[in-house]
C-alpha positions as CSV (number, residue, x, y, z in Angstrom):
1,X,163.9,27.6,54.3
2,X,159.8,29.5,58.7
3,X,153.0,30.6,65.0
4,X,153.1,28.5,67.5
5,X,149.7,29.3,68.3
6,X,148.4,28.4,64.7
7,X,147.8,24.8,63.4
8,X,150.3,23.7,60.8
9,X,149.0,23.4,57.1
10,X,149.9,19.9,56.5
11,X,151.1,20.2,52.8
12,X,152.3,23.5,53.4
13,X,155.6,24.7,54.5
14,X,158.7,26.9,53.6
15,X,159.0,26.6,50.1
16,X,160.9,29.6,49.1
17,X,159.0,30.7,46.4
18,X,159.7,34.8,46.8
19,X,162.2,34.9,43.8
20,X,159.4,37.4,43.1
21,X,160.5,39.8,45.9
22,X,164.1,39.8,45.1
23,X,163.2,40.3,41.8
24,X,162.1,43.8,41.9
25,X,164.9,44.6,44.5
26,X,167.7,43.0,43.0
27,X,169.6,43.4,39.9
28,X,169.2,41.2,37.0
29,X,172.7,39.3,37.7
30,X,171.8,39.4,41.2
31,X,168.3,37.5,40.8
32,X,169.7,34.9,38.1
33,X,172.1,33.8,40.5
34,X,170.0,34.0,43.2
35,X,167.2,32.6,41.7
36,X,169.8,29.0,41.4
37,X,170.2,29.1,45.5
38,X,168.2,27.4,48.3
39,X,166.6,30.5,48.3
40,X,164.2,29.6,46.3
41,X,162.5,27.9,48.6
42,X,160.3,29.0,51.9
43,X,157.5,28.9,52.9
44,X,153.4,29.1,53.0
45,X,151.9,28.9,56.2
46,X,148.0,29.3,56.9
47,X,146.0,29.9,60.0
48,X,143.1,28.3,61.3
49,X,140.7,30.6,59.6
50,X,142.2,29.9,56.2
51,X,141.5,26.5,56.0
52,X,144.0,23.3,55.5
53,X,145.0,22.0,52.0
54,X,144.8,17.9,52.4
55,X,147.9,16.1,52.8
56,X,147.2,14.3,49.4
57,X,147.8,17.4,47.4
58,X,151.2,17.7,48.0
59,X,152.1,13.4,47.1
60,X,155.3,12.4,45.0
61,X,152.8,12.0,41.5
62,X,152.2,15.8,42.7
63,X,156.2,17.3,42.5
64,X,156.0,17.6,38.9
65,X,154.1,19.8,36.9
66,X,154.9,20.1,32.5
67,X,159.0,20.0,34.1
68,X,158.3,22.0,37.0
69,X,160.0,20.1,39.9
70,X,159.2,21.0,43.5
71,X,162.0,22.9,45.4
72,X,162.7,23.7,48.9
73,X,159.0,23.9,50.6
74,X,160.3,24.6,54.0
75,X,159.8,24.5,58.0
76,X,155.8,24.0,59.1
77,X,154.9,26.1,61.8
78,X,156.1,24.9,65.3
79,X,152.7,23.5,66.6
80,X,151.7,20.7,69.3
81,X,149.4,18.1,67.1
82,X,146.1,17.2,68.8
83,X,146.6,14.3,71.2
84,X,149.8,14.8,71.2
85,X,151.7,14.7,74.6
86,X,154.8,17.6,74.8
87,X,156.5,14.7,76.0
88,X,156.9,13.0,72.9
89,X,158.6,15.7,71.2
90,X,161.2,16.4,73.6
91,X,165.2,16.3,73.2
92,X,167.9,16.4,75.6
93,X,170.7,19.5,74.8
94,X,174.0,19.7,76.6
95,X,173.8,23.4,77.3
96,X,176.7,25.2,78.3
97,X,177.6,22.6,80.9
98,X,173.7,21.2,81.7
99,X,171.5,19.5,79.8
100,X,168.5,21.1,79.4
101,X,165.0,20.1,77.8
102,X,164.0,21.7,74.5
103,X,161.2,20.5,71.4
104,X,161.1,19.4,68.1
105,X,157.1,19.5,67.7
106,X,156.2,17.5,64.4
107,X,159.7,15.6,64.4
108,X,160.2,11.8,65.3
109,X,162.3,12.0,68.4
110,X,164.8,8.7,68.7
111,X,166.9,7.0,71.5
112,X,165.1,8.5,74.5
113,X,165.6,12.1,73.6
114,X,168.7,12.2,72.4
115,X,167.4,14.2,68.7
116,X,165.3,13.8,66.0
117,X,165.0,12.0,62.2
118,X,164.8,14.4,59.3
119,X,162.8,13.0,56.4
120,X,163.3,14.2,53.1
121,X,159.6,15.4,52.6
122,X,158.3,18.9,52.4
123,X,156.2,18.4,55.3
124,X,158.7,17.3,57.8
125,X,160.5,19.4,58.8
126,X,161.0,21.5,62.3
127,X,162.2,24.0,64.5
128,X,163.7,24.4,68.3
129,X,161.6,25.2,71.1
130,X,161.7,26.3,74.5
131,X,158.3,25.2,74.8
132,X,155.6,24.0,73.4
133,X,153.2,27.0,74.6
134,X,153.6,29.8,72.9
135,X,154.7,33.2,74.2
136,X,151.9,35.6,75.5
137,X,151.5,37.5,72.3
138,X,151.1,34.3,70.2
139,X,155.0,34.2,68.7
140,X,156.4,30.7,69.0
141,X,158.9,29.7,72.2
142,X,161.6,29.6,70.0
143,X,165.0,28.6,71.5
144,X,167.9,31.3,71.2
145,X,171.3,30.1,70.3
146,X,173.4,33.2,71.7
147,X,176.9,32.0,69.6
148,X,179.5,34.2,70.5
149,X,181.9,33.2,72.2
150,X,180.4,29.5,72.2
151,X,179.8,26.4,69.7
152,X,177.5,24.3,68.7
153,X,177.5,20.7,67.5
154,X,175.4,17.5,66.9
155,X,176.3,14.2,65.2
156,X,175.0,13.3,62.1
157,X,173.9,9.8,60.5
158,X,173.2,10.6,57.1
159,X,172.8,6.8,56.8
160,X,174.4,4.1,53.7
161,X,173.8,5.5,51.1
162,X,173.5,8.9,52.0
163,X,171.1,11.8,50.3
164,X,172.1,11.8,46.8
165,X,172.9,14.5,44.4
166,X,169.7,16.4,44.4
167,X,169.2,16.0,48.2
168,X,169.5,19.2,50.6
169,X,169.7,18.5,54.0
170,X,169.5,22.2,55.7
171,X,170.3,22.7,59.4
172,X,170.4,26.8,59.6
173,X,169.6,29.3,61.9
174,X,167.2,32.7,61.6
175,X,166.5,35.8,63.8
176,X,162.8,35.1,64.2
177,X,160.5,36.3,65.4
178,X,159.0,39.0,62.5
179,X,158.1,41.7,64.1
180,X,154.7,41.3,62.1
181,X,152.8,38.1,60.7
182,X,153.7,37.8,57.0
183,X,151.6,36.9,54.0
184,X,151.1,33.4,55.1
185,X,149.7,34.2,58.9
186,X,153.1,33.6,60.6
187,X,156.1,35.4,61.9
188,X,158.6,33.4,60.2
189,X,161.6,35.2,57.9
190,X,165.0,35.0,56.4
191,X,167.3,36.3,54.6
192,X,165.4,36.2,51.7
193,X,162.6,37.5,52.5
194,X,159.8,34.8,52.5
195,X,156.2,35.7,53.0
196,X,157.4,39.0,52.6
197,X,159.7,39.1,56.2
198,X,163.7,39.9,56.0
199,X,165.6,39.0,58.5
200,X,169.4,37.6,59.5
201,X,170.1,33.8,58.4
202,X,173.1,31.8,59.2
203,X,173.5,28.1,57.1
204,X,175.5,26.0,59.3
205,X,175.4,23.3,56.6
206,X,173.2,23.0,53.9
207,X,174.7,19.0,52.5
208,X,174.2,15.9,51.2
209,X,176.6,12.6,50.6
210,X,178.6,14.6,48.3
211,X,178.9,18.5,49.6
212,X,178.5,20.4,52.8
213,X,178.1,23.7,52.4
214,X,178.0,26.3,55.1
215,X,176.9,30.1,54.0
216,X,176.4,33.2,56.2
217,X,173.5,35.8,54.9
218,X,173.1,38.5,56.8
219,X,170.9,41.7,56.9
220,X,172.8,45.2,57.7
221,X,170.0,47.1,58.9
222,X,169.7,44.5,61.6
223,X,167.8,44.9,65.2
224,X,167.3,42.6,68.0
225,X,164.3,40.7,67.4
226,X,161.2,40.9,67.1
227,X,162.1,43.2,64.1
228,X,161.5,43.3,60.0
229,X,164.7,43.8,57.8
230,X,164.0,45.3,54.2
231,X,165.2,43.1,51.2
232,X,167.7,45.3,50.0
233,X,169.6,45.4,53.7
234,X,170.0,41.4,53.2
235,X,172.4,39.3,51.9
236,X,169.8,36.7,49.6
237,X,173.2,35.0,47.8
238,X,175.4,35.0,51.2
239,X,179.2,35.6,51.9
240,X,181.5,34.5,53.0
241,X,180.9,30.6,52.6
242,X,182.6,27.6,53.9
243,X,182.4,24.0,52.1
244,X,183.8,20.4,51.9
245,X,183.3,17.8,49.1
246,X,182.1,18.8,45.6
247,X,184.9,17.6,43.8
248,X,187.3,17.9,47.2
249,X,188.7,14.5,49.3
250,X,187.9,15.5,52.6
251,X,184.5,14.6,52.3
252,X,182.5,12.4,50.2
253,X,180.9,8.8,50.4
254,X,182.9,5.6,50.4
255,X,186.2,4.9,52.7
256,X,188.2,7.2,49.3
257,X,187.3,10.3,51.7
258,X,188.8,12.0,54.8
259,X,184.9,12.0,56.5
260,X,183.2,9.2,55.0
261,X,179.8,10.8,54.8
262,X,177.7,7.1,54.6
263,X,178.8,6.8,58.1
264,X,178.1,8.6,61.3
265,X,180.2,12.0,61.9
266,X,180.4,15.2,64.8
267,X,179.9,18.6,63.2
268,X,180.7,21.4,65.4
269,X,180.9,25.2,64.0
270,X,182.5,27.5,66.5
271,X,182.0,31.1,66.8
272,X,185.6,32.7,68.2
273,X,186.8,36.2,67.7
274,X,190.4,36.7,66.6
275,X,192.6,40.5,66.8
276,X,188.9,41.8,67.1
277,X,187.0,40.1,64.3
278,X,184.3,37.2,64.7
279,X,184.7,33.9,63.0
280,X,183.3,30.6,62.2
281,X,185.6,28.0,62.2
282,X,183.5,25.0,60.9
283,X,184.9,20.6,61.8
284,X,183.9,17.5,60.7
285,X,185.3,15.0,63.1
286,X,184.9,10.8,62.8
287,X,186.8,8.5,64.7
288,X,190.7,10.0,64.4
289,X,189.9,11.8,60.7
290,X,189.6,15.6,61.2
291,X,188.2,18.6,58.3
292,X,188.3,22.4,59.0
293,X,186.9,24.4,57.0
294,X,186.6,28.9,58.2
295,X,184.8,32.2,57.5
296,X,187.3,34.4,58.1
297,X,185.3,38.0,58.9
298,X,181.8,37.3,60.1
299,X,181.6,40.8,62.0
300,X,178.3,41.6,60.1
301,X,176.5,38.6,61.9
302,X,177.9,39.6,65.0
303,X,174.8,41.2,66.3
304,X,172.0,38.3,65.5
305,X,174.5,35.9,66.8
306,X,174.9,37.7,70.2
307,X,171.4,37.9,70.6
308,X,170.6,34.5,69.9
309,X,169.6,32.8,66.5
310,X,166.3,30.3,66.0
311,X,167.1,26.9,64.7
312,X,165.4,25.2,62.2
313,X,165.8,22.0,60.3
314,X,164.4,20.9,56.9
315,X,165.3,18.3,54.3
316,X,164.3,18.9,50.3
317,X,165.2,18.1,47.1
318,X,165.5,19.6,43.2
319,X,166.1,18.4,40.2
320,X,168.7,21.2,39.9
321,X,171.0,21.9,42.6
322,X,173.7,22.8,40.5
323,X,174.7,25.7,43.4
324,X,175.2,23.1,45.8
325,X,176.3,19.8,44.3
326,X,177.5,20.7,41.2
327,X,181.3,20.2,41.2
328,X,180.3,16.4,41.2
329,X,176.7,15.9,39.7
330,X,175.2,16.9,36.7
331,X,171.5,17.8,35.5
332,X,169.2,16.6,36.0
333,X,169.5,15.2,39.5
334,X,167.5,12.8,41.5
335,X,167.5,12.8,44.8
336,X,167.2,9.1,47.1
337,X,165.4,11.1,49.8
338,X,167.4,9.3,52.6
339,X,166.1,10.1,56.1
340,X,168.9,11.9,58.4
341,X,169.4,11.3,62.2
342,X,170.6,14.1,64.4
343,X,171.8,13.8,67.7
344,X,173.4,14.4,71.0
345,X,173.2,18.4,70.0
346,X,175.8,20.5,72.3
347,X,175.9,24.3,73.1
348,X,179.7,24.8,74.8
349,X,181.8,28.0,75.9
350,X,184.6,28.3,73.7
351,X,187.2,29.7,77.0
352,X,185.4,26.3,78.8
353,X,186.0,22.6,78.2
354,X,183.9,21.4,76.0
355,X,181.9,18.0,77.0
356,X,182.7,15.1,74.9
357,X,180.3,13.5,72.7
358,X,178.0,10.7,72.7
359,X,179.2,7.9,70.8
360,X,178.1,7.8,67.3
361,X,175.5,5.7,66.3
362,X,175.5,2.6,64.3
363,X,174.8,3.1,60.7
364,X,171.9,2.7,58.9
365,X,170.6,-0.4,57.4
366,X,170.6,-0.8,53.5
367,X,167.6,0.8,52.2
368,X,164.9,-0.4,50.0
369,X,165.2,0.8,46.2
370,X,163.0,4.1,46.3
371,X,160.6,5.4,43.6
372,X,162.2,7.9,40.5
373,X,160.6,11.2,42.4
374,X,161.0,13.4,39.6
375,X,158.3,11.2,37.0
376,X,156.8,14.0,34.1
377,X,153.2,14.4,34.8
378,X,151.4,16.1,31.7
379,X,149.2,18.1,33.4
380,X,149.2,21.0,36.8
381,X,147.5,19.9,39.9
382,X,144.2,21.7,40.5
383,X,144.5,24.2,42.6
384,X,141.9,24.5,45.7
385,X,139.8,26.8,46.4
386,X,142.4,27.0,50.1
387,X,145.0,28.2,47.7
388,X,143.4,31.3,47.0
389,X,145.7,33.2,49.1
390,X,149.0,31.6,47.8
391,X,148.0,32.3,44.2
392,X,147.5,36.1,45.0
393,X,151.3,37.4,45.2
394,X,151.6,35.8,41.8
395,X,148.8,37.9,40.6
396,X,149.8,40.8,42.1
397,X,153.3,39.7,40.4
398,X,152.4,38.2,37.0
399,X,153.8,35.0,36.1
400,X,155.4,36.6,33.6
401,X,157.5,38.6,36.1
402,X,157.9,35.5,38.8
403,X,160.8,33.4,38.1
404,X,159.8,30.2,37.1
405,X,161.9,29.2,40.5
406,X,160.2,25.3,40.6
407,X,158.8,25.2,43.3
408,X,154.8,23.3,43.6
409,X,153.2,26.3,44.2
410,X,154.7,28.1,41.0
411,X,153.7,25.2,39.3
412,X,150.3,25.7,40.8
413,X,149.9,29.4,40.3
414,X,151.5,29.6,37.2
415,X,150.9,26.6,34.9
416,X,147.9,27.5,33.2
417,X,149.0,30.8,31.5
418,X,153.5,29.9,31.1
419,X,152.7,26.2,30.0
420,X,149.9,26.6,28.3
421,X,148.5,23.3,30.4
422,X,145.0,23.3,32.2
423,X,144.2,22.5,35.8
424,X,143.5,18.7,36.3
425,X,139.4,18.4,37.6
């Protein structure tokens, strides 16, 4: 899993290569089982003056690299494209009782506003604004969810069939800004420190048609943003979690589970406090069939989610997501890359009636039979001269020291001298 007043990289985004940060910060024990999470995966950005890597670097004959599989590349930086209207990107919120206008810049917006299509590509994915200009000092608009007290909740169509093992489907939220730009010219951050910026993260479901997992990381040295957590203050593996599927009934795909996740669904995660203590009590809802799944103690994200969280959405994939998917699929996995729709996104008072939903959407057509994305390639991409600046923290690093955490721009950086490969001319 990361401005607004730089141009996106177009083959750049998230990918949560800093395994290399924890590294040095964490325990041995700590990184390996790190080093198996999501958290492997966030993000390069670049600005204008660094130049933009092509769009064809970063192709499905690209993910691979002597076994290296790409993992997790991330959120682009919230930009308007050129020619593009604000319009276009715009999406209708229920908002504590209004509906209010916010953007998904860079997402396809369906049925008149009502949300937006995630693609499983490490391009695509995007984060909430208030607006598409940015703030006076540069930072990004982004939209604060302020969750105590309150909920929120969108439906999803993950479509039949739904992502596969392999899939991650990621809709999380982050105390951005940074208080500084990090390596990669933007003010993204999370809990794990990407690009060199800490800060608070809260997973309302990392998922795909077999698992939905929810996972709460927080950073104890946290202040009101703008502001830079250090690595050791944050929570990189993340307590207390919440899940459903991965072996369980209650959620799965096919009509054999309580939420049948080929077919449309509400999520809602709530945010109550109980004899003093914040929670998050997380529900799956379709037609009469009802999950709940809890956090018991959240108290330590009490303060990001007071001040309001930015949300992000970003869909990726792995050949080994064992952390996520593994009470059900085995190594290694291949993921469909299934597009997911979500809409009709509410923000409600939890001492308030809650509005009720829109009605689901249909489901998905079949899909066409999609290429084997994890195809062997003998040889490392070259890497261009506009990767200079990615390629540097592994110097600084060593490859030797970097945990070979699969993601394109290890593969990249790191190829040559660990595989013993060349760069392709």
């Amino acid at each position: 899993a990361e401005e607004a007043a730089q141009p996106r990289a177009p083959s750049l985004r998230k990918g949560r290569i800093a395994a290399a940060l924890c590294l040095a910060l964490a325990g041995a024990a700590a990184t390996a089982a790190w080093s198996q999470r999501r958290s492997t995966a966030s993000a390069a950005r670049l600005e204008a003056s660094t130049g933009l890597v092509e769009e064809a670097l970063l192709t499905d004959t690209l993910d691979n690299c002597s076994g290296c599989v790409q993992r997790h590349p991330g959120v682009p930086e919230p930009t308007l494209p050129r020619g593009a209207e604000p319009a276009q990107f715009a999406v209708k919120v229920q908002w504590l009782g209004q509906e209010v206008t916010k953007y998904f810049p860079n997402a396809e917006i369906i049925d008149g506003g009502a949300g937006a299509i995630l693609v499983s590509d490490p391009e695509k994915g995007f984060q909430m604004l208030d607006s598409l200009t940015p703030l006076a000092n540069g930072v990004p608009a982004h939209t604060k969810f302020p969750l105590v007290g309150n909920s929120i909740s969108v439906t999803i169509d993950m479509g039949n069939p739904a992502p596969s093992c392999g899939c991650n489907v990621a809709f999380f939220l982050l105390s951005m800004p940074s208080i500084n730009k990090n390596d990669w010219g933007g003010y993204y951050c999370d809990a794990n420190c990407v690009g060199g910026n800490c800060c608070a993260e809260f997973d309302l479901l990392e998922m795909n048609g077999r698992v939905l997992l929810a996972t709460n990381h927080p950073c104890t040295d946290y202040q009101t943003p703008p502001f830079q957590s250090q690595s050791w203050a944050c929570d990189h593996i993340g307590a207390p979690q919440a899940w459903f599927g991965n072996g369980k009934k209650d959620f799965g795909p096919g009509p054999g589970f309580e939420i049948d996740s080929q077919k449309p669904f509400r999520y809602t995660m709530a945010f109550p406090t109980e004899g003093g203590v914040l929670k998050a009590v997380m529900t799956l809802t379709q037609g009469a069939k009802q999950v709940v799944a809890s956090m018991d103690n959240i108290e330590n994200m009490r303060g990001a989610l007071t001040d309001g969280m930015a949300l992000a959405l970003d869909s990726w994939y792995a050949a080994d997501l064992s952390w996520l998917d593994g009470g059900v699929c085995s190594v290694p996995e291949t993921c469909n890359r299934r597009p997911v729709k979500f809409t009709d996104m509410v923000v409600a008072s939890l001492s308030a009636p809650q509005p009720a939903p829109a009605p689901a959407p249909a489901p998905a057509p079949a899909p066409q039979p999609q290429p084997d994305s994890n195809t062997k390639h003998a040889q490392c991409p070259q890497v261009p001269a506009e990767w200079a600046g990615y390629c540097s923290w592994m110097e600084k690093q060593g490859c030797k020291n970097v945990p070979d955490d699969a993601t394109i721009y290890w593969c990249r950086c790191c190829c040559e001298e660990m595989h013993g490969c060349r760069y392709s001319a």
